[in-house]
C-alpha positions as CSV (number, residue, x, y, z in Angstrom):
1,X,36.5,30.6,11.2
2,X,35.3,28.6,8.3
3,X,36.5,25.2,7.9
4,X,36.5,24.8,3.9
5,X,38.2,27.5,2.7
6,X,37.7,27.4,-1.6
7,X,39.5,30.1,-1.7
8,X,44.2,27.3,1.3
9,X,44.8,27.3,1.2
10,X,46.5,25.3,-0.1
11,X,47.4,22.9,-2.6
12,X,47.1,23.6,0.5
13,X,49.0,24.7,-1.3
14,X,48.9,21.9,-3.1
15,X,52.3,23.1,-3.2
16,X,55.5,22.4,-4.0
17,X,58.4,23.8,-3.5
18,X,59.8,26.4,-4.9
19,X,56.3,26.3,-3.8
20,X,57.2,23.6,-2.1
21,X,59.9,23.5,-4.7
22,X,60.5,22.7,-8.8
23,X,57.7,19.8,-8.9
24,X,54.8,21.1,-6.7
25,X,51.5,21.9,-6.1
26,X,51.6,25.4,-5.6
27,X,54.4,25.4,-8.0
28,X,55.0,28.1,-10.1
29,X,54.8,27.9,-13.9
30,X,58.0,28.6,-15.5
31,X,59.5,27.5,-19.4
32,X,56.0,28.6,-21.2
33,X,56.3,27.6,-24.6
34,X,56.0,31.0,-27.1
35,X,52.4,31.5,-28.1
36,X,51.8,31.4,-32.3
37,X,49.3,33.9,-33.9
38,X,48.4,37.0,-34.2
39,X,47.0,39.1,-30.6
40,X,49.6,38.1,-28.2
41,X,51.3,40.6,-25.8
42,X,54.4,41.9,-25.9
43,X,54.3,40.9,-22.2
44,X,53.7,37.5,-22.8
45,X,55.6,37.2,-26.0
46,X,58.4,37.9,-23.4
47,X,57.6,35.7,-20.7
48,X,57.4,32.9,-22.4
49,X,61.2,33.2,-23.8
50,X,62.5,34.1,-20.3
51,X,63.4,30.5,-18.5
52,X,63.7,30.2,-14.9
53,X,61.2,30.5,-11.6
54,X,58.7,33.4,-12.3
55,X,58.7,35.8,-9.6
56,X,55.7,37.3,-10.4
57,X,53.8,33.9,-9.9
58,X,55.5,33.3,-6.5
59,X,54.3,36.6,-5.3
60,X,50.5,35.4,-6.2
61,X,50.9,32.2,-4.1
62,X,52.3,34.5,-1.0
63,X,49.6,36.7,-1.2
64,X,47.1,33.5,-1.6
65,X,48.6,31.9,1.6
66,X,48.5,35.1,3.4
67,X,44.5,36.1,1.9
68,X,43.8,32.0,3.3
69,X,45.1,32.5,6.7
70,X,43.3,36.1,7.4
71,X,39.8,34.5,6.2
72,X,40.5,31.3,8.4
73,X,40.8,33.8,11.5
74,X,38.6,37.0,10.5
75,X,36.2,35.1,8.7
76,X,35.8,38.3,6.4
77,X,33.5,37.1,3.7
78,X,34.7,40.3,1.0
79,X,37.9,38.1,1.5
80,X,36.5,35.1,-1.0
81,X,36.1,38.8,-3.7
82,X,38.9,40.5,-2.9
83,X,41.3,37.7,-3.7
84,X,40.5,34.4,-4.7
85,X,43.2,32.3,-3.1
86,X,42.2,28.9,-4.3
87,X,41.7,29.5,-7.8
88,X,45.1,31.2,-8.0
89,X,46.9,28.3,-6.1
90,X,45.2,25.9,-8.3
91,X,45.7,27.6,-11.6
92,X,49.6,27.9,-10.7
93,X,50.0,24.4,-9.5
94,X,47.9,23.2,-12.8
95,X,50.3,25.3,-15.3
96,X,53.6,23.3,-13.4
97,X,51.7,20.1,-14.0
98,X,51.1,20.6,-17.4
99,X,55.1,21.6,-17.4
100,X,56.0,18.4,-15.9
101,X,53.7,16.6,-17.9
102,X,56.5,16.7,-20.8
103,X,58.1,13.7,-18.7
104,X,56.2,10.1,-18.9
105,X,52.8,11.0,-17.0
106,X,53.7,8.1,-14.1
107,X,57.1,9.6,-12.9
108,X,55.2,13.0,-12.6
109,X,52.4,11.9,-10.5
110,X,54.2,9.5,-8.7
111,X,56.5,12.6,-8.0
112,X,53.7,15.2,-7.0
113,X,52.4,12.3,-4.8
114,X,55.9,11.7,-3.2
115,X,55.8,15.2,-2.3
116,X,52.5,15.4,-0.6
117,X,52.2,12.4,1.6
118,X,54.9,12.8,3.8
119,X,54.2,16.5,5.1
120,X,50.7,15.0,5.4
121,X,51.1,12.0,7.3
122,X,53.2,14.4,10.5
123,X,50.2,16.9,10.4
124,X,48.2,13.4,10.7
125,X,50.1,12.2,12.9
126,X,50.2,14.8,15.6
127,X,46.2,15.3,14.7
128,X,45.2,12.1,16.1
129,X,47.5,11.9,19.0
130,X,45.8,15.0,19.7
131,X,42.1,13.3,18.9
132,X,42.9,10.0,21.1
133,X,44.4,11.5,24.1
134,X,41.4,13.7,24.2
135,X,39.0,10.8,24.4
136,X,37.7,10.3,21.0
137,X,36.7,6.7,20.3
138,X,36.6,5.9,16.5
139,X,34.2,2.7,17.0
140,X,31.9,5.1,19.3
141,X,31.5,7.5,16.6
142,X,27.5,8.0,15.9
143,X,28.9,9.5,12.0
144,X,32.2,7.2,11.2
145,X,31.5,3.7,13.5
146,X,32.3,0.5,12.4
147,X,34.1,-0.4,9.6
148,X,33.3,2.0,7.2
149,X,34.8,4.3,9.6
150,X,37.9,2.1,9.5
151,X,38.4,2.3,5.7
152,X,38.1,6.4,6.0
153,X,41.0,6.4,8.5
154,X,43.1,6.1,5.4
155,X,42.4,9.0,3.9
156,X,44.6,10.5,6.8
157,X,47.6,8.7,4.9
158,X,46.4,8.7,1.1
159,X,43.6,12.2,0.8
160,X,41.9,10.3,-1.7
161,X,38.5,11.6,0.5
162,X,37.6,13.4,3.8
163,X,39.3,11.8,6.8
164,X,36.9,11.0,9.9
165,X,36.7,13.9,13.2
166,X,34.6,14.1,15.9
167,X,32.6,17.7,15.2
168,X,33.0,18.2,19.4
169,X,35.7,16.9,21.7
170,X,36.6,17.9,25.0
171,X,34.8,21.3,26.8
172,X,34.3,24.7,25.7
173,X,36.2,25.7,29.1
174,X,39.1,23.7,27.8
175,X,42.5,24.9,26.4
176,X,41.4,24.6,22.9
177,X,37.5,25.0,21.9
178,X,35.5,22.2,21.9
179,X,35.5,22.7,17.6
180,X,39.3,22.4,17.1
181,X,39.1,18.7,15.4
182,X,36.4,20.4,12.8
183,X,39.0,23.3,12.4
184,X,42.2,21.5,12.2
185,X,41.1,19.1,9.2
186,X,39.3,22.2,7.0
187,X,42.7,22.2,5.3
188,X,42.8,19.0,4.3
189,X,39.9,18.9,1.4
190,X,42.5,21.4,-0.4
191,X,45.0,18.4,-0.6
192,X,42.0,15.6,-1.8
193,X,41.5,18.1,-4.6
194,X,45.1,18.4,-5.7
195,X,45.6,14.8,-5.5
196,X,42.6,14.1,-7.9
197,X,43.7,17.1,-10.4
198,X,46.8,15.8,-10.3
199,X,45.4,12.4,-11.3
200,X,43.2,13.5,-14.0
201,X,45.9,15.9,-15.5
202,X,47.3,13.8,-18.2
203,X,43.7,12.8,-19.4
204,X,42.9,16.8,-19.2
205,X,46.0,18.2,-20.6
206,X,45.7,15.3,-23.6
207,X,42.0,16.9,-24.3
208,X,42.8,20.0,-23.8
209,X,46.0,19.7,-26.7
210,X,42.9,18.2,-28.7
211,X,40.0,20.4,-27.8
212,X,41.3,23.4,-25.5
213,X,38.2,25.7,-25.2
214,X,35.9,22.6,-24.8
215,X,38.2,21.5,-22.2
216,X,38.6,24.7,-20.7
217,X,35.0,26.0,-19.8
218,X,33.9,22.6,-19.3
219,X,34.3,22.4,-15.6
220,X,32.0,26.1,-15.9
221,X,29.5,23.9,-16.9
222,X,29.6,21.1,-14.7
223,X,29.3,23.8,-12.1
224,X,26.3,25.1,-13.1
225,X,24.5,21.3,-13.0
226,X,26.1,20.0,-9.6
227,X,26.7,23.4,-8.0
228,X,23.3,24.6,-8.3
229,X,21.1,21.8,-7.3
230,X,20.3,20.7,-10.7
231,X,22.0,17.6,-9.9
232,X,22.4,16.8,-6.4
233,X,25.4,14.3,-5.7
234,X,25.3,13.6,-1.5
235,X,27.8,13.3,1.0
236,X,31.5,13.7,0.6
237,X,31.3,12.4,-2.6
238,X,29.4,15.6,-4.3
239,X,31.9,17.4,-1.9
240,X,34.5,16.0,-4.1
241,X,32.6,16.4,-7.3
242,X,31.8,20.0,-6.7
243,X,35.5,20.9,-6.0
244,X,36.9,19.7,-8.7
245,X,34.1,21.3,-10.9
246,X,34.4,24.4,-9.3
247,X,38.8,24.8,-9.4
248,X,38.6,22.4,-12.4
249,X,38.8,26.0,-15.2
250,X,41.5,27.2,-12.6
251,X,43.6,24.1,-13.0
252,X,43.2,24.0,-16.7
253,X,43.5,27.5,-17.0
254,X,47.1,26.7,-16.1
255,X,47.3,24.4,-18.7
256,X,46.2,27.3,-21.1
257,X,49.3,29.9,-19.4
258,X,51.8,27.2,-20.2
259,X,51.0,25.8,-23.3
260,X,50.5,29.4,-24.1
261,X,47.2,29.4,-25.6
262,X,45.9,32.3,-23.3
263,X,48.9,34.3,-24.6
264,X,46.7,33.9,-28.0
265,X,43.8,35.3,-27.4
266,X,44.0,39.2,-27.5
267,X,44.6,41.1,-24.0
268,X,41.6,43.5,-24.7
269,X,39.3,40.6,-25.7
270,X,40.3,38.2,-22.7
271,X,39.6,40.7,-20.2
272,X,36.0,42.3,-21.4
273,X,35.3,38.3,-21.4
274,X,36.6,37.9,-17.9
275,X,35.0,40.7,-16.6
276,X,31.6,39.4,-17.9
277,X,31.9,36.6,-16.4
278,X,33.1,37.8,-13.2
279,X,30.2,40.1,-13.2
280,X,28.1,37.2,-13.8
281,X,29.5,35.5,-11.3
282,X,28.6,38.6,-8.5
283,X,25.1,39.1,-10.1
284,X,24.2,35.1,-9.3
285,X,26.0,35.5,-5.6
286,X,23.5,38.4,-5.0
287,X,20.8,36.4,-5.1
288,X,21.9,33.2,-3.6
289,X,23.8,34.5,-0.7
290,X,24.4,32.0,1.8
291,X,24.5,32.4,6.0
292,X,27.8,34.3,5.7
293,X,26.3,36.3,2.9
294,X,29.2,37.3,0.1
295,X,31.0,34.4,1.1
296,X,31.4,32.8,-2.7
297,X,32.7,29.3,-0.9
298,X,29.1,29.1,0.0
299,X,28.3,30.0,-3.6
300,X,29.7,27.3,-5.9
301,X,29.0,28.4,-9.3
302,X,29.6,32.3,-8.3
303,X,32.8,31.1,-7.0
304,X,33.9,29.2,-10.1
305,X,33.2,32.2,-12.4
306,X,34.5,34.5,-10.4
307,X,37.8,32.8,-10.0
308,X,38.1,31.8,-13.5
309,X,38.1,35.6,-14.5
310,X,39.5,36.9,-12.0
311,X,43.0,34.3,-13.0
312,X,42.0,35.2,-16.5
313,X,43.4,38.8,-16.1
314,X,46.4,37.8,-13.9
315,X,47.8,35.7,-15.8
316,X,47.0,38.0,-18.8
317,X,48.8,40.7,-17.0
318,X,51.8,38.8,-15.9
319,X,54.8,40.1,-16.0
320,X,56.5,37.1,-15.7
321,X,60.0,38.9,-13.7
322,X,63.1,36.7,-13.1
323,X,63.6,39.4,-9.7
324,X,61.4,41.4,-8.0
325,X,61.2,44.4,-8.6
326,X,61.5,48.1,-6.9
327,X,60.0,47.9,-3.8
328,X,58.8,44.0,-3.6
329,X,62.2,43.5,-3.4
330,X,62.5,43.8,0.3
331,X,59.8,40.9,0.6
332,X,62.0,38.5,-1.2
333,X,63.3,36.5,1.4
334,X,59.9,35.9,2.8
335,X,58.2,35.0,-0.7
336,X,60.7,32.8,-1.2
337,X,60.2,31.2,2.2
338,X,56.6,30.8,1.8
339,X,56.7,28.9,-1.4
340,X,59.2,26.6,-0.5
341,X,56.8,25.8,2.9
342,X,53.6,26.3,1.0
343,X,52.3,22.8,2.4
344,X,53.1,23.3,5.6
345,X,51.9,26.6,6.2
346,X,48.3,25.7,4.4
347,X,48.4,22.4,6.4
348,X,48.8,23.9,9.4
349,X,47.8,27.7,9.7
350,X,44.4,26.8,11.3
351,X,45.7,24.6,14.3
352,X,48.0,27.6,14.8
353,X,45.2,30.1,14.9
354,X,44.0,28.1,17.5
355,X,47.2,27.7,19.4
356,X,46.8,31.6,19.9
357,X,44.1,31.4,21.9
358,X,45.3,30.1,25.1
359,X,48.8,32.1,24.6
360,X,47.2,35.4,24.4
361,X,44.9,34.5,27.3
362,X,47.8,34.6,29.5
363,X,48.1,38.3,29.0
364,X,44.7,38.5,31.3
365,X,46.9,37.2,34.4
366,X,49.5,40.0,34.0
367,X,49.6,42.1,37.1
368,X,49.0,45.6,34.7
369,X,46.1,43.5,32.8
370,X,43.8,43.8,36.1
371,X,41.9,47.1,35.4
372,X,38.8,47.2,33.4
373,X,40.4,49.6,31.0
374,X,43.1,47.2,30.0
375,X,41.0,44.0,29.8
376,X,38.4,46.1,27.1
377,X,41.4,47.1,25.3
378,X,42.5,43.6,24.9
379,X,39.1,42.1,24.6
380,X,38.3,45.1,21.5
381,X,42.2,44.3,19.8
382,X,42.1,40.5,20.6
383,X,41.7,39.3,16.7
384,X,44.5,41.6,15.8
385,X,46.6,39.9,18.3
386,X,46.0,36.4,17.3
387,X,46.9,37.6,13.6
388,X,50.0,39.4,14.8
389,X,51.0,35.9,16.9
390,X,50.0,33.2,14.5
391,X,52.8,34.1,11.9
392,X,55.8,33.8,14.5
393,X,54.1,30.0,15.4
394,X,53.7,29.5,11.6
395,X,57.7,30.3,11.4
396,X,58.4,27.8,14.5
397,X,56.2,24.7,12.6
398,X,58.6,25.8,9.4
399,X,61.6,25.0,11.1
400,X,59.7,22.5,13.0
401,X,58.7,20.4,10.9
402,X,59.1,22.0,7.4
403,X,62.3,20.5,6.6
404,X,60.0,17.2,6.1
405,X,58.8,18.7,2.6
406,X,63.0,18.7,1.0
407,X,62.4,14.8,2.5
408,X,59.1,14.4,0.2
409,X,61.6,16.3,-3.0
410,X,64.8,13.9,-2.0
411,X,66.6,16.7,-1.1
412,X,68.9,18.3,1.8
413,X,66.5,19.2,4.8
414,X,66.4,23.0,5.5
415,X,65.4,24.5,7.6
416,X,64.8,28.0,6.9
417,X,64.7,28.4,3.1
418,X,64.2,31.5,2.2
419,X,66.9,32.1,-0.2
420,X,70.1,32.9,1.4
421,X,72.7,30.7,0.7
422,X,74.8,29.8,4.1
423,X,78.3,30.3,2.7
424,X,76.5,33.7,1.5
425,X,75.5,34.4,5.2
426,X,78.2,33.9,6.5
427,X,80.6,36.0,4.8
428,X,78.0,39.0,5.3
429,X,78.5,38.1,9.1
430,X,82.4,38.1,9.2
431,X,82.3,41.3,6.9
């Protein structure tokens, strides 16, 4: 399992309701204004006259969440290819901002921050409980000591940079590898990111109303001098600086999908583009793979083009639906679910993977577990197991302590919102 995931999440999310709910990170993009000019879609002359949550953009953020939890336990590098999960999240939560945005910029970022802190601060919370009843000293740190290493135990209330962790506490023979600190806080650059896009957003989305395609492919370029070694920023600092290079065309490619300048540009034309780029992208991977090979979070600029296309075409091919249709209908209670706990499940979908581990150990104690047979057959299927377990303990933290994000939004905790209405349920029941 890889702890920086720039593919979750996230955000994590991040998200906000309805991913997280109407004013969130992983907020979907709804209200588009109607594209002028010649070359637009049908498609998207449609979806931008069609008010209301988009379902088709809550379905992306599901499957995101989803892709971000199976790379964080299969560590399946063709994952970071297949789907791009954090260009997606951020593209989305980027078009909401730039929706927003139509309010006075303060209330909107004081908003988005509103939102985030609080589900942050109980994963923090419970983090270093965890960190100081297993022995770990902050002033005996070797990395974070003293009192620099005071001023960056803030960022586990305000993600304004990465929060200190001991890379080993406790044993390998203990109930949790020795790693878990490491794993627990990979989610957590996702939310440092958001936090400064959300920031910059009403500088970008004023140049981008001035300058759009300078605006647009300008994080491209900053890419390819800070992600390639041209210009080599240390410490958490380039960290920072290479993340928001790298998801910077996502984000403002969501300012492009609800301004509806993307709707412009002609389908046939934004896709051949895209798909240059993207193969672009997989040519300059090839030959700078990194110790996990295909995996483009190692791969900053192969990432960043990748993504960027790759969102190009889904958002060129959205169908912007008001219901799901056919057979994604059945999923609609869970999609629904997932963006409304986007944050949650992003900030705490690693931690859980972990939590598997000792549970499914158990199983070696049963008396029909003895035989050589049945411990191989465990040992060969034990991934698929954690996968299969981590999604009911994702669902327990939901009702847990997901009601805390409808705190964040100043509204009625819930805490299983998924859609049905309770008066609905009920009369179901009684029928």
């Amino acid at each position: 399992m890889t702890t920086h995931d720039y593919a979750a999440g996230a955000t994590p999310p991040l998200g906000a309701p309805q991913v997280a709910a109407p004013e969130r990170g992983f907020a979907p993009s709804a209200g588009v204004a109607p594209p002028a000019g010649a070359g637009a879609s049908a498609a998207a002359a449609a979806s931008v006259k069609r008010p209301g949550r988009d379902r088709y953009l809550d379905l992306l953020r599901s499957i995101a969440l989803v892709r971000v939890v199976a790379y964080h336990l299969f560590g399946w590098a063709w994952l970071t290819v297949l789907f791009p999960s954090m260009g997606v999240m951020f593209a989305l939560a980027g078009s909401l901002m730039a929706r927003s945005l139509s309010r006075p910029a303060w209330g909107v970022i004081r908003g988005r921050v509103r939102r985030l802190l609080p589900p942050l601060w109980v994963f923090s919370a419970v983090v270093l409980v965890l960190l100081f009843a297993g022995g770990w000293n902050l002033s005996e740190d070797p990395d974070h000591g003293g009192t620099w290493g005071l001023v960056e135990m803030i960022n586990y209330i305000i993600p304004i940079g990465a929060p200190p962790f001991p890379w080993n506490i406790g044993s390998k023979s203990g109930l949790l590898e020795d790693t878990w600190a490491v794993q627990a806080a990979g989610p957590l650059w996702y939310l440092r990111a958001y936090l400064w896009f959300v920031i910059a957003s009403p500088l970008l989305l004023w140049a981008f109303r001035r300058a759009p395609w300078p605006t647009l492919l300008a994080p491209l370029a900053l890419t390819a001098v800070v992600g390639t070694g041209v210009v080599s920023i240390p410490g958490e600092t380039g960290n920072a600086v290479s993340d928001f290079a790298v998801f910077g065309g996502c984000w403002v490619l969501g300012f492009a999908h609800q301004e509806g300048v993307l709707a412009k540009v002609p389908r046939y034309l934004a896709v051949s583009c895209s798909v240059l780029l993207m193969a672009f992208g997989l040519w300059w991977a090839s030959g700078h793979l990194g110790p996990d090979g295909w995996d483009l979070n190692d791969i900053p600029l192969a990432q960043a083009t990748w993504s960027f296309g790759f969102v190009v075409i889904l958002l060129q091919y959205a169908p912007s639906w008001q219901e799901l249709p056919g057979r994604l209908a059945k999923w609609d209670k869970l999609i629904t679910l997932s963006n409304n706990r986007a944050v949650t499940i992003y900030l705490w979908h690693n931690m859980l993977i972990m939590a598997t581990v000792p549970i499914i150990d158990l199983a070696y104690n049963l008396p029909f577990m003895q035989g050589e047979a049945a411990t191989g057959l465990l040992d060969s299927t034990y991934m698929v197991w954690m996968f299969l377990l981590v999604w009911p303990l994702i669902g327990l933290a939901i009702v847990s302590v997901g009601w805390v994000e409808d705190l964040a939004a100043q509204r009625s905790p819930r805490l299983w919102p998924n859609g049905v209405k309770r008066g609905a349920a009920r009369g179901r029941r009684k029928g």
